[in-house]
C-alpha positions as CSV (number, residue, x, y, z in Angstrom):
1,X,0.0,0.0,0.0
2,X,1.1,3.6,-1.1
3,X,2.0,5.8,2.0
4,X,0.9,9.4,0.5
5,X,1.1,12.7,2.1
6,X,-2.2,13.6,2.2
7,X,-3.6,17.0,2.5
8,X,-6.8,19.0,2.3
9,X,-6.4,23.0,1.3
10,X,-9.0,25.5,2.8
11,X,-9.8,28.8,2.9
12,X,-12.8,28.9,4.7
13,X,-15.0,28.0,8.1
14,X,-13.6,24.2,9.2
15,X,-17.9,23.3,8.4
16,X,-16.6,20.7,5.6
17,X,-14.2,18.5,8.5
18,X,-16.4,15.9,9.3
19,X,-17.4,14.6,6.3
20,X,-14.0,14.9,4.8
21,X,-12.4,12.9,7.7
22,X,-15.0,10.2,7.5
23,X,-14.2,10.1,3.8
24,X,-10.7,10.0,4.4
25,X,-10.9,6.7,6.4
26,X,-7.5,5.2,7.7
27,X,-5.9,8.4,5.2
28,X,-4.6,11.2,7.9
29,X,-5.3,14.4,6.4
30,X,-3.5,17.6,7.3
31,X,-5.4,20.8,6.7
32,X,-3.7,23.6,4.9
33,X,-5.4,26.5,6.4
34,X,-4.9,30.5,6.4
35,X,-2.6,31.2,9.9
36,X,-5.4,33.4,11.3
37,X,-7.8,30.1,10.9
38,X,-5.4,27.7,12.9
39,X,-7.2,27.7,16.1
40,X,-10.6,26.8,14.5
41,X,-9.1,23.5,12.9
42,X,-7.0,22.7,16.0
43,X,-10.7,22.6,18.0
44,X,-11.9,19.7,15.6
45,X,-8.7,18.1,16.1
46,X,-7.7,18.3,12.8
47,X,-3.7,17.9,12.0
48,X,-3.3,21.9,11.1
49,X,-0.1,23.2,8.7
50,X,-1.0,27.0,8.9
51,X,-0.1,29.1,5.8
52,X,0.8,33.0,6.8
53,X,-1.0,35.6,4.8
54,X,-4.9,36.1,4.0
55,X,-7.2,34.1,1.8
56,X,-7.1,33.2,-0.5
57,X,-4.1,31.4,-0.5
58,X,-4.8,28.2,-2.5
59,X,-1.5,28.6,-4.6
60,X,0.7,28.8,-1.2
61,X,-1.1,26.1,0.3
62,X,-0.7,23.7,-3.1
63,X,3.0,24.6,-3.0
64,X,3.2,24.0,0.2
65,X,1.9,20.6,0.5
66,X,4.0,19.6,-2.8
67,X,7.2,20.8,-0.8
68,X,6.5,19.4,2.4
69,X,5.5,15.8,0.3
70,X,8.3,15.1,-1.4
71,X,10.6,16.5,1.5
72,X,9.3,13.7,3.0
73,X,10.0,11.4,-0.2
74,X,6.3,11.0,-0.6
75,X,4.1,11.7,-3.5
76,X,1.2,14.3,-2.8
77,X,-2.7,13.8,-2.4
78,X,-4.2,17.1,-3.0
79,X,-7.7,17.4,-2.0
80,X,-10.0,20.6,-2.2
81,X,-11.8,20.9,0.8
82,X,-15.7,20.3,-0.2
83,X,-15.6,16.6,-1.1
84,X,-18.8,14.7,-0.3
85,X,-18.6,11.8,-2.0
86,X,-15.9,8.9,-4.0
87,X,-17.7,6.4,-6.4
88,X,-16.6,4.3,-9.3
89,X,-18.1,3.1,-12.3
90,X,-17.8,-0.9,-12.0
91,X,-19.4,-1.8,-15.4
92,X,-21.7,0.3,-18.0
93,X,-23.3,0.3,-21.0
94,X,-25.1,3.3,-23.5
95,X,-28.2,3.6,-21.0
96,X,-27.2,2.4,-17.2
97,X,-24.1,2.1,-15.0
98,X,-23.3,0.3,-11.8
99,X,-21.4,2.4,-9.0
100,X,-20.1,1.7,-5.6
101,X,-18.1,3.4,-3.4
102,X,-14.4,3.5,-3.1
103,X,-12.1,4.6,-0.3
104,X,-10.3,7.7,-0.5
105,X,-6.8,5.2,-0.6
106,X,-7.8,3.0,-3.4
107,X,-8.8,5.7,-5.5
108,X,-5.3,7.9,-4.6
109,X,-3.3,4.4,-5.1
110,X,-5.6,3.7,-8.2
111,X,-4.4,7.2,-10.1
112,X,-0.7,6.3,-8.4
113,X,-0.2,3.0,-10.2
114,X,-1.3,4.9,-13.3
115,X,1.3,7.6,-12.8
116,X,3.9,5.3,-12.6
117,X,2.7,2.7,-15.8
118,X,2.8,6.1,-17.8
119,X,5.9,7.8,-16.5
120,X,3.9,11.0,-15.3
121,X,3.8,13.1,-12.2
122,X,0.5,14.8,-11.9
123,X,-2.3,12.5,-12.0
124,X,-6.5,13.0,-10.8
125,X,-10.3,11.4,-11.3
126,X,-12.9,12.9,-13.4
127,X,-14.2,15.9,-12.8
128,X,-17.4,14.9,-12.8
129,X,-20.0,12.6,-10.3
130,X,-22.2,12.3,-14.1
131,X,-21.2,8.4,-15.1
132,X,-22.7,10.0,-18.4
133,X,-19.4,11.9,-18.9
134,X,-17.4,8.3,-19.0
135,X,-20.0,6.1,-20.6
136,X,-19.0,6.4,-24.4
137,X,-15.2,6.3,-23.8
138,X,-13.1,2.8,-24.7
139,X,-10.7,4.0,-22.3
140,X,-11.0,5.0,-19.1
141,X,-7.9,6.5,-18.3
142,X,-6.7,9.4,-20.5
143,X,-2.7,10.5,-20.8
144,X,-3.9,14.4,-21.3
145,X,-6.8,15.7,-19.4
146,X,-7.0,18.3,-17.4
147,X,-6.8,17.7,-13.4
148,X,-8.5,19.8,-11.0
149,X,-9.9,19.0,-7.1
150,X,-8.3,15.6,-6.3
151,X,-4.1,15.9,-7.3
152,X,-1.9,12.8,-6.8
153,X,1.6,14.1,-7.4
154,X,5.0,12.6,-7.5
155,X,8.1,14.4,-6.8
156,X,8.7,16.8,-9.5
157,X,9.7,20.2,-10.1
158,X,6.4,21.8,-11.1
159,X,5.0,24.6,-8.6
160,X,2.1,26.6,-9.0
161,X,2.8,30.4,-9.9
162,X,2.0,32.9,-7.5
163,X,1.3,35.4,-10.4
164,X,-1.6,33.3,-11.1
165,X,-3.6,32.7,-8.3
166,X,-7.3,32.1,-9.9
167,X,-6.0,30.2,-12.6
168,X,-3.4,28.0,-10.8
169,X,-4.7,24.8,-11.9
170,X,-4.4,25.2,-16.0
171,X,-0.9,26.6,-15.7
172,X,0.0,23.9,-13.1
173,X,-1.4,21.4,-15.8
174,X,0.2,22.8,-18.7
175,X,4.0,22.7,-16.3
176,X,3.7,19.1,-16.2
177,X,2.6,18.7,-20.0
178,X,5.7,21.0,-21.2
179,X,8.1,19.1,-18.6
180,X,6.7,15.2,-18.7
181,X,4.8,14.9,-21.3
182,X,1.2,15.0,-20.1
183,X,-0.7,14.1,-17.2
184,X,-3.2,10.9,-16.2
185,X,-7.1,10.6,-15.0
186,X,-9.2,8.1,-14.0
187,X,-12.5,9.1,-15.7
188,X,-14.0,6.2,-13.7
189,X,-13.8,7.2,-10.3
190,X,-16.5,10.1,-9.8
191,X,-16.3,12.5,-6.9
192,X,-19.0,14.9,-5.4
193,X,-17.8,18.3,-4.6
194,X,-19.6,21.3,-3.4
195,X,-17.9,24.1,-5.3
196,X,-21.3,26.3,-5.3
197,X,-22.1,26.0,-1.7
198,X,-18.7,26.5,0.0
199,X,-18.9,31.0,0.9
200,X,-15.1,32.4,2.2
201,X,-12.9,30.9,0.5
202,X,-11.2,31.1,-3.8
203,X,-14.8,31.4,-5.5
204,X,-15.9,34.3,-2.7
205,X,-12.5,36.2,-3.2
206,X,-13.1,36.8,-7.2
207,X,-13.7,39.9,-8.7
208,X,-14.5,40.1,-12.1
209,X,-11.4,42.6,-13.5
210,X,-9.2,40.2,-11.3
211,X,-10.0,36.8,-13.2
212,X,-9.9,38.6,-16.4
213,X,-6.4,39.5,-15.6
214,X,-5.7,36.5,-14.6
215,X,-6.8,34.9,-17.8
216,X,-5.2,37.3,-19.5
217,X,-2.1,36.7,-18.2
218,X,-2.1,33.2,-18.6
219,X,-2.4,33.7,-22.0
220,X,0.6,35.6,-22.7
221,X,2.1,32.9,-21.0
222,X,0.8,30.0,-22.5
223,X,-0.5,30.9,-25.8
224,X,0.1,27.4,-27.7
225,X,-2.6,25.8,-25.1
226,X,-4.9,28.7,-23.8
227,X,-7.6,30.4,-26.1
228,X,-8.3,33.4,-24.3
229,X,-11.0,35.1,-24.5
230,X,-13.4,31.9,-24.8
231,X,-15.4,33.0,-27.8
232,X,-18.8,31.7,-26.2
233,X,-18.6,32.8,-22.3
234,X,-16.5,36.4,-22.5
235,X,-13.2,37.1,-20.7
236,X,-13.8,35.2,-17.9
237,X,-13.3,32.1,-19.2
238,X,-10.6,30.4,-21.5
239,X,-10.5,27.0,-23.7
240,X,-7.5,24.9,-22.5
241,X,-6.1,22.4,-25.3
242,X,-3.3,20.3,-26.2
243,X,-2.8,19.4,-29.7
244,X,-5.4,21.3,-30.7
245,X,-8.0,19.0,-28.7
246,X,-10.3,19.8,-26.2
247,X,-9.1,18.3,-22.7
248,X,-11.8,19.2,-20.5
């Protein structure tokens, strides 16, 4: 069994703990929370790393579980901080699926053994709980998708860039694409995760003229694999490809 380092970033009220410890099983989680926020994770018990500075700080709290993983000589298990729920898809056809759940380990040691069969460093599950996402693929594993919410990392150089902190997770993707040749996810493992709901934390902090900079910036720097403006949904959003393709 894979020993990972895993670690839960959050930027908000400790309301999500309980459900993400149950779901974490034998897994011990250490929270990556804003300094000011220590106290209120250290009351639930929770193993706290405290990052200095104010929210949000989601691309200080990635690097600093990568750099306090493979420190340790571990790979990284990422995990935003509103999951509810880990299924897999066990067998489907064009009009029904079976799923069950799976523990937060097999899934982490699932995308793991991937990594390693492909030579890559940054792998993830789908980024969807909708089995209808999956049903129509031959393969269920996919060498250049994009990974967001649940990160399995080796040790690798890759950090995310502090210039872009509301579009960390394309340019993070697109370092380990440029470096190691792309990246790996499990389309059949589906998580649940509460994006929508969760009030304090990266979604609360963004201001319109701030993620269009952001875009913007990311861009400039990557303008082989970003399409910026998307030509459908404005400034605020961009079209990340490789090869000309589509990853999402």
């Amino acid at each position: 069994m894979t020993t990972f380092h895993a670690a839960v970033c959050s930027s908000h009220r400790p309301r999500n703990v309980p459900k993400m410890q149950q779901l974490a099983g034998d897994v011990e989680l250490t929270w990556y929370v804003p300094e000011a926020q220590e106290w209120q994770y250290q009351e639930m018990r929770c193993k706290v790393r405290p990052v200095p500075g104010a929210p949000p700080l989601l691309v200080q709290q990635r690097n600093a579980v990568l750099d306090d993983a493979f420190a340790l000589g571990l790979p990284a298990l990422m995990l935003d901080d509103d999951l509810t729920s880990l299924k897999q898809v066990t067998d489907f056809t064009e009009t029904r699926c079976t799923r069950a759940p799976i523990t937060l380990q097999d899934a982490a040691e699932r995308v793991y053994n991937e990594l390693l069969d492909h030579g890559l460093y940054l792998g993830g599950i789908s980024p969807t709980a909708n089995w209808l996402y999956v049903r129509d693929k031959k393969h269920l594993v996919k060498t250049v998708a994009f990974i967001r919410d649940f990160y399995v990392v080796r040790p690798s150089s890759p950090r995310c860039d502090p210039g872009l902190p509301f579009t960390e997770d394309y340019d993070f993707n697109i370092q380990h694409v440029v470096q190691y040749g792309g990246t790996v996810r499990v389309d059949s493992i589906l998580p649940t995760f509460g994006k929508v709901s969760n009030m304090g934390g990266q979604v609360s902090n963004r201001k319109p003229g701030v993620v269009e900079d952001n875009r913007r910036r990311l861009a400039e720097k990557w303008p082989q694999y970003i399409t910026w403006p998307h030509p459908k949904k404005g400034p605020a959003e961009v079209i990340y490809r490789i090869d000309g393709r589509n990853t999402m």
